[in-house]
N, C-alpha and C positions, 0 to 999 in steps of 0.2 A: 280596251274595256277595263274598266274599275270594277273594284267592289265596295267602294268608301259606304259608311255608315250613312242612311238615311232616315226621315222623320216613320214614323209608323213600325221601328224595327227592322224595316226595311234594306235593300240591298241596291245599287245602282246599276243599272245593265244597260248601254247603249247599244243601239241596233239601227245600221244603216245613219250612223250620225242621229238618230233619236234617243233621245234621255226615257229609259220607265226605270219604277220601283219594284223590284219583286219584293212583295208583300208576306209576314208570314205565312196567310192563310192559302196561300198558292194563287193569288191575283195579280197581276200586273197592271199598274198604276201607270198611265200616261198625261202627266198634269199639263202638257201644253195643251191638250184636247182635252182636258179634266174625262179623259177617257178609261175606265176601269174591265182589263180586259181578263174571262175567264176560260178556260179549257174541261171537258168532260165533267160536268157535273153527273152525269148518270143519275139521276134521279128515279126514283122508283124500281133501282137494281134489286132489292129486298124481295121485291113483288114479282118481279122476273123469276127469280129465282124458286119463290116459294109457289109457283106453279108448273116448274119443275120438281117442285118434290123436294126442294132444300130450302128446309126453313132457317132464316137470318131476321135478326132485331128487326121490324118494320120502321122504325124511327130515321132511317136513313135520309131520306127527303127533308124532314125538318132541320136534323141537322146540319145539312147544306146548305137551308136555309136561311138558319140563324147568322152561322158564318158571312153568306152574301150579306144577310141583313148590317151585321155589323158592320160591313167593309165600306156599303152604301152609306150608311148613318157617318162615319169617319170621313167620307173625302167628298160626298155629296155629288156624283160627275152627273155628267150630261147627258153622259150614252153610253152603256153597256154592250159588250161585245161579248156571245159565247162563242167558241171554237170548237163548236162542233160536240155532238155525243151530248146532249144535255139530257136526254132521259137515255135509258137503258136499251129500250125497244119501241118500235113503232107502235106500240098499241100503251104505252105506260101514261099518255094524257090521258087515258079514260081511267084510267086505274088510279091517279093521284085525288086525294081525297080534299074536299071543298075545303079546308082549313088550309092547306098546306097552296092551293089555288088561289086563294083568299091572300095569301102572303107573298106570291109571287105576283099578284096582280099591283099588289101594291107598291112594290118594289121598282115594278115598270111606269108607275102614274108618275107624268111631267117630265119623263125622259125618254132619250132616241134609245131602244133596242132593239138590239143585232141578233140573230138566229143565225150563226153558219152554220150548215147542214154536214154534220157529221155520217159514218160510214151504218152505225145504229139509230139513228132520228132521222133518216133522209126520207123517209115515207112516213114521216109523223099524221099521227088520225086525230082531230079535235083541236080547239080551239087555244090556243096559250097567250096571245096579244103577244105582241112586238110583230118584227119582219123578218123575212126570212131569204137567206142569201147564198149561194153557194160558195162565193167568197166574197173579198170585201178589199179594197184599195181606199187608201186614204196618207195624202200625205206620200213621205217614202217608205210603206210600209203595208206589206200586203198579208191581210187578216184571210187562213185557211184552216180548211182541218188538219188534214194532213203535209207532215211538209214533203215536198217536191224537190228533189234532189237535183232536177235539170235546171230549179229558176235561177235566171242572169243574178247574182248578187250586186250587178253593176249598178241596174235597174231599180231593185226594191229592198229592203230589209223583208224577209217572211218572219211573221210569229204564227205558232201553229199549235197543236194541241197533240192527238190520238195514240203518242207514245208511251204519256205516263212515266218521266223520268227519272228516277234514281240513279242515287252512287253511294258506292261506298268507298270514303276515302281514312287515308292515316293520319289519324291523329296522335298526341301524346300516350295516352294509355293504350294503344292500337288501332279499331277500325273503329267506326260508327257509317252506319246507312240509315239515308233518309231519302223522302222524294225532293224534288230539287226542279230548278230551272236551269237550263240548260242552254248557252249560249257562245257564238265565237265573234259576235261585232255585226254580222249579217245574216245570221241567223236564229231568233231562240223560240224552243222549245219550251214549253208551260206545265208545269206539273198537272195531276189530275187534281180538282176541285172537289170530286165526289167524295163523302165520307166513307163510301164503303169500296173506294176505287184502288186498284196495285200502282203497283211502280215494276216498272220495265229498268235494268241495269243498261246505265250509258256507256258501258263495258261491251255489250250486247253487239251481237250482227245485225241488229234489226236498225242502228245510229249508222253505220259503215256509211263513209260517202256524206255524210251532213253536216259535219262541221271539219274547219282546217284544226286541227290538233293541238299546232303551238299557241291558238289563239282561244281555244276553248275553257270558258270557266261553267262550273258547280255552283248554281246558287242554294246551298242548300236549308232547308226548313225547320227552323227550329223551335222552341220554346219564343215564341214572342220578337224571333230578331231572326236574319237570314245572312249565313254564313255563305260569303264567296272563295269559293276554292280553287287553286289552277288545276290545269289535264296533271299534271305529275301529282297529283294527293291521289289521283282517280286510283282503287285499286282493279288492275284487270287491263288501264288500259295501252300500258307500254308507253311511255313517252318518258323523254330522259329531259334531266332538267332543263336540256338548250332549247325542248321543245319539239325535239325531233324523234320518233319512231325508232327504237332502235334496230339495227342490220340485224338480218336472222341470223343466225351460223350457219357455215355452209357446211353440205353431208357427201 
């Protein structure tokens, strides 16, 4: 796996012998399928929230908007793929307000779009156009929400979404944390696309088991370009620069 410089600021990430771009905006760019694939949009998280009793900027939806819009208007693809968790809660299509529906429709007009059914939209209520899937095979490359620790990587590259990845690695002046893509050659992991979405540290228990270590890069998110970093910049997550886990001390 590379990270050599590509068009859009972009970062170069193979998965299962397939070429995408991770994109700054947390998109992954598949130009042999002129296929533009997204993770956790959460849409309508604001609204969620604020009938629980915690009010947040309602703006959040447009602005995830904008962002797709742009990424659509830049590469023009064919077919859209979300991975899963695109609104916040099963009840947030009623809740999304006709302007911001209105832009989403549009977005879908003259192209194939994907619904993977994440762990929050899987009982989605009302109507959003496109199709909807519990996962999705295409190629050597199998589109989930979450990823699956048991699948053969012999078989398929997985791209998957529900982690929401971050790291924080070392740089020159010290640390810097951002969200990030997350990949080792047959695996990667997709930032969250939502604007008002976290990031999970790839440092974390919850990655254990998902990728081979010495193989693992950081793509991470930056101002207009996507920095690829190796597992040794990771901080937290132990790997020594041959790429191997270092021995624990014995007690």
């Amino acid at each position: 796996m590379t990270g050599a410089a590509e068009p859009f600021g972009g970062s170069r990430i193979e998965v299962a012998g397939e070429v995408l771009v991770g994109l700054p905006s947390g998109a992954a760019w598949w130009a042999a399928t002129r296929t533009l694939v997204v993770a956790d949009l959460h849409f309508e998280k604001a609204s969620s929230f604020a009938r629980r009793g915690s009010l947040l900027p309602p703006f959040d939806t447009h602005a995830t908007l904008a962002r797709l819009e742009a990424d659509v208007a830049a590469l023009a693809p064919a077919r859209v793929i979300s991975l899963g968790d695109a609104f916040h809660d099963p009840f947030a299509v009623e809740r999304i307000e006709e302007g911001a529906r209105a832009r989403l429709s549009a977005l879908q007009a003259g192209r194939e779009w994907l619904w993977v059914d994440g762990n929050h939209d899987a009982a989605l209520v009302g109507a959003i156009g496109g199709e909807r899937v519990a996962e999705l095979a295409m190629g050597a490359l199998v589109f989930r929400h979450e990823p699956r620790p048991g699948a053969d990587p012999a078989s398929a590259g997985e791209l998957a979404g529900h982690l929401h990845p971050a790291a924080r690695v070392k740089v020159a002046s010290g640390t810097v944390r951002r969200h990030c893509f997350a990949g080792d050659g047959r695996r990667l992991i997709l930032p969250a696309y939502g604007s008002l979405a976290g990031g999970l540290d790839v440092a974390s228990r919850a990655f254990t088991g998902l990728f081979e270590r010495a193989n693992l890069v950081v793509h991470l998110l930056g101002e207009g370009r996507v920095h690829a970093m190796p597992a040794r910049s990771v901080v937290g997550l132990g790997v020594s620069r041959g790429g191997r886990e270092p021995r624990r001390a014995s007690r």
